[in-house]
Phi, psi and omega in degrees: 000126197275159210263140185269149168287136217251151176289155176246131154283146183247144169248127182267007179067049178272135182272097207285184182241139191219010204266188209278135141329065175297141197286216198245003175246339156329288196293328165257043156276333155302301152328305190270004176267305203297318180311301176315311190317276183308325181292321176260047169074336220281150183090302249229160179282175204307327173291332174294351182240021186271325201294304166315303198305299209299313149352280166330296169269014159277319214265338180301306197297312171318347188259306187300334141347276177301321177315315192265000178256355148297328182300313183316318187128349175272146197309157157289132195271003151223162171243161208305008168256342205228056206268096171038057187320311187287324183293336155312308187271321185296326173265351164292320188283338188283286211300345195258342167308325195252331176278340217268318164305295186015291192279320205226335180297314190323317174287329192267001161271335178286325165079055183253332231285317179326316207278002182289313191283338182274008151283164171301030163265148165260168160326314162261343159328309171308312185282342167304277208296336182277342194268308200270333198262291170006277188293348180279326176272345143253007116334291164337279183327331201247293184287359183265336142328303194284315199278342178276307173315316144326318186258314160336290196302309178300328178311308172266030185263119163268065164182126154358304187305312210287270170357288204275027198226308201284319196289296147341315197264341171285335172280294182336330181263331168265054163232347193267000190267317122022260184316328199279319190278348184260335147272348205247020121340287180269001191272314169321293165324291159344286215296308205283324185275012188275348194222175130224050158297119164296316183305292224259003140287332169285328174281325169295351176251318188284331179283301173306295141324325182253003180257000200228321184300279182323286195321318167322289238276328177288335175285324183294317205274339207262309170262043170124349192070199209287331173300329189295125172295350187297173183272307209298297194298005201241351164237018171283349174264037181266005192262347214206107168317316164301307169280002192299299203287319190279344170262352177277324179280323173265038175263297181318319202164329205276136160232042175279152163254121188287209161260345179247165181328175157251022179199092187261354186057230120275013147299004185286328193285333176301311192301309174302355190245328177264324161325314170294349196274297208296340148258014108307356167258317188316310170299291191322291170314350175254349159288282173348279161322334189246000165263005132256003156247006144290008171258302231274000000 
């Protein structure tokens, strides 16, 4: 009887795992550090961190600004709602133009996402966690700005009063800073998961952010600019997320003059109905996208 043929095992010296089974809120805890990691470059090579760190200290130096012309004796030069409102939209629109494929394109040229979902995730666990390390990497971009203005200022205050005077004009700029990384987060993200192209995820959130800016701002100048009283000047920045979030702060309260009209009427309660809108569909669509790219 001829002898059948026997397998041979090889030990390649692979190390079995013999630890604790992490669940489904570990990874998409991981997830989401690793994700924060990559908007700011950390882990990744030197090209990977010029857009941020430049951002950053792009978004800074007016607060060191103020800092060294408050020491001087001089008022503080701008306020914390209204913290260089145009330099604000050009570098949010760079870092998010330049991060937000980052996050989400890679995979999706890649074709990992099947190996994501063959873990212990739902559906919506992926776009969670890229969504929460974004707005969390623009918080950093937005409020750490507001707190070097802050302590510049307080730094020269002679008196107790003057501090509890700064601090008061300061919670309104971080919940309006709040706002700015929790829409243009999910609006980024969205604008991004349409490819997995990187370039052409990147040109579509810049183009797009800035083509929605332009347009706000020639239709507000078209009726009249920021003074105008008309119904047409006073909902035209409903068109631009940027000017959505400045209409939502002088609804609240703010009376700086911003990117939108300052005589918002009764039209102030729209800007809050369309923000909310615009990040819900914004949300909606990125679940949406990734629960059909999670079929595919």
């Amino acid at each position: 009887m001829p002898e059948q043929a026997a397998g041979v095992i090889h030990d390649l010296g692979y190390r079995s795992y013999d630890g604790p089974r992490l669940g489904r809120a570990q990874i998409v805890r991981a997830l989401t550090l690793h994700s924060f990691r990559s908007a700011w470059g950390i882990g990744r090579g030197v090209k990977a961190k010029i857009v941020p760190i430049l951002a950053f200290i792009v978004m800074c130096l007016p607060g060191f600004v103020n800092a060294f012309a408050v020491n001087r004796g001089n008022a503080r030069l701008f306020g914390y709602d209204v913290y260089t409102p145009q330099l604000r939209v050009l570098v949010v629109t760079i870092f998010l133009a330049a991060q937000a494929p980052e996050l989400v394109s890679r995979d999706l040229r890649s074709r990992v996402l099947p190996l994501y979902f063959s873990r212990p995730l739902r559906r919506g666990d992926y776009p969670l966690a890229k969504y929460i390390a974004l707005t969390a990497a623009l918080l950093i971009l937005i409020e750490i700005p507001l707190l070097i203005l802050y302590v510049g200022t307080i730094a020269s205050a002679k008196n107790s009063h003057g501090v509890w005077e700064e601090t008061r004009a300061l919670i309104p700029g971080l919940g309006l800073g709040v706002l700015w990384a929790v829409l243009m987060a999910a609006i980024a993200l969205v604008l991004a998961s349409f490819t997995g192209r990187r370039a052409y995820a990147t040109g579509i959130v810049a183009i797009t952010c800035f083509l929605l800016w332009t347009l706000s701002e020639l239709l507000i100048n078209a009726e009249g600019g920021l003074t105008a009283t008309t119904t047409a000047a006073r909902i035209v920045g409903v068109f631009s997320p940027f000017t959505v979030i400045d209409g939502v702060r002088i609804w609240l309260g703010g009376t700086n003059q911003g990117l939108d009209p300052t005589n918002l009427g009764h039209f102030g309660p729209l800007y809050g109905v369309v923000a909310v809108v615009m990040l819900a569909a914004s949300l909606g669509g990125l679940a949406a996208r990734y629960r059909k790219a999670s079929q595919a």
